[in-house]
N, C-alpha and C positions, 0 to 999 in steps of 0.2 A: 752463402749460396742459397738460391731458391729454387725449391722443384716445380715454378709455378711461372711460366711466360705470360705475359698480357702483349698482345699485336693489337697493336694500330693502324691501320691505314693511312694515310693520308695526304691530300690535296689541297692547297689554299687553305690550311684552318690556323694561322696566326694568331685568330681571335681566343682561341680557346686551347691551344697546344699546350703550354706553361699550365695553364692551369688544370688540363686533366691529368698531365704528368704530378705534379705534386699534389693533386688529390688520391691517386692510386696510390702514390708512394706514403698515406697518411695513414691509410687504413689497416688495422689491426695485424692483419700475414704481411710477410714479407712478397712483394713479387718484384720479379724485374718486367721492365717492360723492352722492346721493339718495337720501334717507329718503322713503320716502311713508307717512305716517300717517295713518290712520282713526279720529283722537279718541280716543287711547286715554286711558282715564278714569286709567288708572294713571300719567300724567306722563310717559310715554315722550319725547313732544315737548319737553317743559321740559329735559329730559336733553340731548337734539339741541342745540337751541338755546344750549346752557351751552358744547359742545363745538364751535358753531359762532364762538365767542370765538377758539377756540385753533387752529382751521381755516378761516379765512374763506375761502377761494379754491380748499378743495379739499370744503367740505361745506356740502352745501343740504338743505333741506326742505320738504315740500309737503302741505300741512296739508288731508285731507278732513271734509265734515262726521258723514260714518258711515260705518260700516262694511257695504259694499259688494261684496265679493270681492275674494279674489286678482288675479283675470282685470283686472278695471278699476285696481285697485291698477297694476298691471303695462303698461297702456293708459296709463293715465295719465302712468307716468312717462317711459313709449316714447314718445310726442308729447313730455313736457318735453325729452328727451333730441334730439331730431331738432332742435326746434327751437334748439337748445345748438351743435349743427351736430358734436355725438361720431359719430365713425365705428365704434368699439365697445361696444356696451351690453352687461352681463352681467346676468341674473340673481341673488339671490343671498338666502337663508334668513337670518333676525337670532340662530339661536339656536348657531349653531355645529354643527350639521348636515353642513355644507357647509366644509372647510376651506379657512379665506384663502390659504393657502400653492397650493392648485390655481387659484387665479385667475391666476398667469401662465401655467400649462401651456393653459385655454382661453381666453386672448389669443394666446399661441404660435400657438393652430391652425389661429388667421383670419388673424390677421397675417402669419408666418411660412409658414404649410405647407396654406394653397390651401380652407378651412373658409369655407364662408360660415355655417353655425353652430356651436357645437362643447356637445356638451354633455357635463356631469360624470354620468358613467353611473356606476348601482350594479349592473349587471346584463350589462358587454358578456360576449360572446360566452358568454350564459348563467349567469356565475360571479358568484357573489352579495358584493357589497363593504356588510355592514349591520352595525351594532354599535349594539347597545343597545335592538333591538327583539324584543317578544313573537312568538314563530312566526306567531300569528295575525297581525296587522299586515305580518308580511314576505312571508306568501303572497298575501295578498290585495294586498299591492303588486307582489308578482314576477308571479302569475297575470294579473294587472289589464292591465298589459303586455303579455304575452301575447295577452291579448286582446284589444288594441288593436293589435298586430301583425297577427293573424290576419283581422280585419275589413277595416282600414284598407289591409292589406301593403305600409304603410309598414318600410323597410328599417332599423327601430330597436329594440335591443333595450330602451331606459329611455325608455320614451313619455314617464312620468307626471313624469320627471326635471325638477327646479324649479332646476335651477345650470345655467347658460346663457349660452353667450357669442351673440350676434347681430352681422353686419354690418349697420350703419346700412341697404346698399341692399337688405336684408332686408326689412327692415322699413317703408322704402319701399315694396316692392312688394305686400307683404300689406298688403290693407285693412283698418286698424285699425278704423273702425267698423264693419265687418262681423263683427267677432269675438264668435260668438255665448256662449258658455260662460265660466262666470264663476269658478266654485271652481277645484280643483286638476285639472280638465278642461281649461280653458284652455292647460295645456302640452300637453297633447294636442291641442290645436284650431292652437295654433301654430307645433307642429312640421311637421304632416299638410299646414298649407297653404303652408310653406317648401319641402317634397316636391315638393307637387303643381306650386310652380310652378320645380320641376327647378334647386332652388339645393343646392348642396352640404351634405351635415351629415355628420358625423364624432362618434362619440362617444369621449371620454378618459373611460378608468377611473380613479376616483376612490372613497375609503372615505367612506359616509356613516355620520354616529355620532349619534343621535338627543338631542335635547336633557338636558342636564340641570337647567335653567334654566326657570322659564316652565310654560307648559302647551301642548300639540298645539293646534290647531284643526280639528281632523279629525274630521269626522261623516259619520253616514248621510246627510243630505242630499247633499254631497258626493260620497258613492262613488256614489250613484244619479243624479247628472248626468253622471258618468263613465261609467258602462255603457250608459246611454240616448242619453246627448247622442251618442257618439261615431257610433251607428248612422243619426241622424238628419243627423250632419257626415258620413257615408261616401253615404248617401245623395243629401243634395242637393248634393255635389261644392262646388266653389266657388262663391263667388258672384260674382255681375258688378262 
């Protein structure tokens, strides 16, 4: 058994499923991980499933009927996970974004050194850790932060950051059906409300390397729930 989930997302990433699953499963901690897929038409799950032969006890999957967002992707698997009775859940990208090798430095930071969240920053103290992205995409992520620092002044320099370690009573105490924002706003919706309710966060610098695998999911729709959603989430504070 492990006290330690890793959630997945995922959509069409055939290319790289197998192999983030058996790099996670190489690394020095034990974790299990959590697929949550959204039908992907490309056999992503058939993939899972093949590898849940040769993993039975450390990999599960949770099969939705569409695709839905991020935000509830991640809802989702935070309830599967609570109710599993894991005391740490990570967040974590299918395409290699996100290297396996920093999932123990943000298990380190809750378990070890006092973090009730820790997250994989591309951006502390200002200094940019990106490889492989066009200028345009890295401003519009760096700035993005910015200004959701600014609004929010929440004390984080990688709002938008999707590599995430959470304590179980984290997540406890945020209400999950309240979590309004669904695309890649929702890490902004769920940092802001771990802030707000005065639990500790800590960001580890971390290099993120953009896929080579797959395709983004990253749209206008997207960055305009991000710029909107956050003023209407600073707004109406928490919810009851």
């Amino acid at each position: 058994m492990s006290d330690t989930l890793v959630i997945i997302p995922t959509f069409n990433e055939k290319e790289n499923i197998e192999a983030i699953i058996t790099t996670v499963f190489a690394q020095e901690k034990n974790f299990h991980i959590l697929i949550v897929d959204d039908n992907s038409p490309d056999g992503t799950a058939a993939i899972v499933e093949k590898q849940m032969l040769q993993f039975p006890t450390q990999l599960f999957i949770e099969k939705r009927m569409g695709k839905t967002g991020l935000g509830t992707a991640y809802i989702h698997g935070f309830k599967w996970a609570l109710s599993k009775k894991y005391e740490y859940i990570i967040e974590m990208d299918a395409d290699f974004s996100h290297n396996p090798k920093d999932l123990v430095r943000l298990y380190n930071s809750c378990k070890n050194e006092g973090s009730d969240v820790s997250i994989g920053s591309r951006y502390v103290n200002n200094q940019v850790n990106v490889v492989n992205w066009d200028i345009k995409r890295l401003l519009l992520s760096y700035f993005a932060s910015k200004y959701v620092r600014f609004i929010t002044r929440i004390p984080v320099y990688d709002t938008t950051a999707g590599f995430v370690c959470w304590k179980r009573s984290v997540l406890e105490t945020v209400n999950l059906d309240k979590v309004k924002l669904v695309g890649y706003a929702f890490q902004i919706e769920m940092k802001y409300k771990a802030w707000k309710h005065k639990f500790n966060i800590k960001e580890v610098s971390v290099v993120f390397t953009d896929r080579d695998l797959g395709t983004s999911k990253m749209n206008r729709n997207i960055v305009s729930e991000a710029l909107f959603g956050v003023i209407k989430m600073t707004l109406k504070g928490l919810p009851k």
